[in-house]
C-alpha positions as CSV (number, residue, x, y, z in Angstrom):
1,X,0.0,0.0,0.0
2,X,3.1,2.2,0.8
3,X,4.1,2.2,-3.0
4,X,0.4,3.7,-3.8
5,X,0.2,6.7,-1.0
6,X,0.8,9.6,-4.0
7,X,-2.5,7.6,-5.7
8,X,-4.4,7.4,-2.8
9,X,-3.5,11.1,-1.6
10,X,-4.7,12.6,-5.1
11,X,-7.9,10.2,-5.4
12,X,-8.3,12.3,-1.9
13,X,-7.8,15.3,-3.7
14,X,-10.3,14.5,-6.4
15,X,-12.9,13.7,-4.2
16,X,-12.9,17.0,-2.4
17,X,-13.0,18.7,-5.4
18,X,-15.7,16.8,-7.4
19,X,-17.7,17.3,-4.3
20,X,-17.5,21.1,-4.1
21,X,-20.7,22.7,-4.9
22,X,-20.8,24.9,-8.1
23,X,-20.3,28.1,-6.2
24,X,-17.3,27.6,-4.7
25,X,-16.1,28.0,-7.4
26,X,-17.8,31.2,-9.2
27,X,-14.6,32.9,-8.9
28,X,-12.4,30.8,-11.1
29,X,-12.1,32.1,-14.6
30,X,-13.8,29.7,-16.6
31,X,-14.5,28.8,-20.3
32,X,-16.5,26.5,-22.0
33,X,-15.7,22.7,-21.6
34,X,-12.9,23.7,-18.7
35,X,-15.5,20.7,-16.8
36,X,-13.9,18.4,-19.6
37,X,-11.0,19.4,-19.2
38,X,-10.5,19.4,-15.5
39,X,-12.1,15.6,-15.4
40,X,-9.3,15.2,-18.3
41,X,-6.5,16.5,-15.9
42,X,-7.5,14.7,-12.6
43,X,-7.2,11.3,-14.4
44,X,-4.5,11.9,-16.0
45,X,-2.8,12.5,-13.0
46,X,-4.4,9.3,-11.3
47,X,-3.3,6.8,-13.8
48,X,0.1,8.2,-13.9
49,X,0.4,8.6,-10.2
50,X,-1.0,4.4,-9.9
51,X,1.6,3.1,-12.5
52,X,3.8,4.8,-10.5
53,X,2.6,2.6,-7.5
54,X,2.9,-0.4,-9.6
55,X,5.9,-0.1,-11.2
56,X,7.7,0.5,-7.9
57,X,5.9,-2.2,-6.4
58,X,6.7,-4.5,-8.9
59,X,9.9,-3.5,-9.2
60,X,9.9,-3.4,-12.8
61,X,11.4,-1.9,-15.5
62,X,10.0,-3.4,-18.4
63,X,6.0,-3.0,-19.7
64,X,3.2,-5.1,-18.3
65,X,0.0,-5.1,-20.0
66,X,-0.9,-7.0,-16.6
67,X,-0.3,-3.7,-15.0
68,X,-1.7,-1.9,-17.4
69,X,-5.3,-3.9,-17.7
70,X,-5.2,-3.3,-13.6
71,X,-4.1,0.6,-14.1
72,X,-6.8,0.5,-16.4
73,X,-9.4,-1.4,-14.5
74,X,-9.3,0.7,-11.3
75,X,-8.8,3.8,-13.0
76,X,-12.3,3.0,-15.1
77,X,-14.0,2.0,-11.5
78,X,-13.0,5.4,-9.5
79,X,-14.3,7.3,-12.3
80,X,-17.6,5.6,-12.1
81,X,-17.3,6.1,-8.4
82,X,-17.0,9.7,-9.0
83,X,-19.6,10.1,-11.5
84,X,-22.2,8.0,-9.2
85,X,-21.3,9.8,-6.1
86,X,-22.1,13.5,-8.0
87,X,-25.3,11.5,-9.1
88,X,-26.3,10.6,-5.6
89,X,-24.6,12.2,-2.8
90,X,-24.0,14.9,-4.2
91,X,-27.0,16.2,-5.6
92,X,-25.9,19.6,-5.9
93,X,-23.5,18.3,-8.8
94,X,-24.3,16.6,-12.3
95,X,-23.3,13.7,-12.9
96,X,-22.8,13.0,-16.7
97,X,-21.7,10.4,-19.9
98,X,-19.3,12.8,-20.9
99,X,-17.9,13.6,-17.4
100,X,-16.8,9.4,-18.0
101,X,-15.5,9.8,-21.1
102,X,-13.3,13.0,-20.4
103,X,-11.9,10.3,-17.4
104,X,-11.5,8.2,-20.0
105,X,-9.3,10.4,-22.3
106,X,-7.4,11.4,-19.2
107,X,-6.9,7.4,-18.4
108,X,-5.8,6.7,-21.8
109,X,-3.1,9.2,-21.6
110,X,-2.0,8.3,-18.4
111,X,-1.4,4.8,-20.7
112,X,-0.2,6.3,-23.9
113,X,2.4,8.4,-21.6
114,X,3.5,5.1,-19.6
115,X,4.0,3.1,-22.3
116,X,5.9,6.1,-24.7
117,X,7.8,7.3,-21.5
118,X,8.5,3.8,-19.2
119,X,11.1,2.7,-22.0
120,X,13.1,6.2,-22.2
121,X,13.8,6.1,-17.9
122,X,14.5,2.4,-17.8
123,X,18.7,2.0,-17.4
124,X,19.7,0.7,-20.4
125,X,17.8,3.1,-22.5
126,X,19.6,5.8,-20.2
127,X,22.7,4.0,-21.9
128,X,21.3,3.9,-25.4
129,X,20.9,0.2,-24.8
130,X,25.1,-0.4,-23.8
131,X,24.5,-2.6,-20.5
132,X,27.4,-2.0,-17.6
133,X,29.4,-4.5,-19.3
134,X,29.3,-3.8,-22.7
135,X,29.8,-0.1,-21.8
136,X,33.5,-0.8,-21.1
137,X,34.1,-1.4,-24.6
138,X,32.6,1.9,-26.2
139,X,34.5,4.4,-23.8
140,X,37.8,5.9,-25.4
């Protein structure tokens, strides 16, 4: 569970936020589909911040689709979460399809950036692929 605390800290954070009625938020500048947007961003985050959990749990460096379909699994279920809690707790909120699929672009960019990214940070791509013991050989 240690390995997840930056996940479980912003899925916090979200949940205050998607809670907060409309007004408290009159201030903010807004424009339209910043809602979209916002839903966008706070998955984003959340998928990036639970591969983070998983890969350090795992202790990993290479892909996992088996991480991935799990990323993906609970990312989809928290969304739905959200969406039924602004449906039925908080009433004062809308809960809507494409409040889902706005968590759904910010989940599948959490992916796309995991699998584009998780290659370039691994050790032997910092290397250009020259292991420890093949780097020997290329230094003059």
């Amino acid at each position: 569970m240690k390995h997840y605390i930056w996940a479980i800290l912003w899925a916090g954070v979200v949940l205050v936020l998607c809670g907060l009625p409309s007004a408290a938020t009159d201030e903010v500048p807004k424009f339209p589909g910043i809602d979209k947007l916002v839903h966008t961003g706070f998955f984003f985050v959340f998928t990036v911040l639970l591969y983070y959990g998983a890969i350090r749990r795992a202790a990993t460096f290479r892909p996992s689709w088996h991480i991935s379909i799990k990323v993906i699994i609970f990312s989809s279920l928290f969304a739905l979460f959200t969406e039924l809690l602004q449906w039925k707790v908080f009433t004062y909120r809308s809960a809507e399809v494409w409040d889902l699929f706005a968590d759904a672009v910010g989940t599948g960019m959490g992916v796309f950036a995991y699998l584009l990214l998780h290659n370039v940070y691994r050790p032997e791509a910092a290397l250009g692929g020259v292991t420890e013991t093949k780097k020997e050989s290329y230094e003059i």
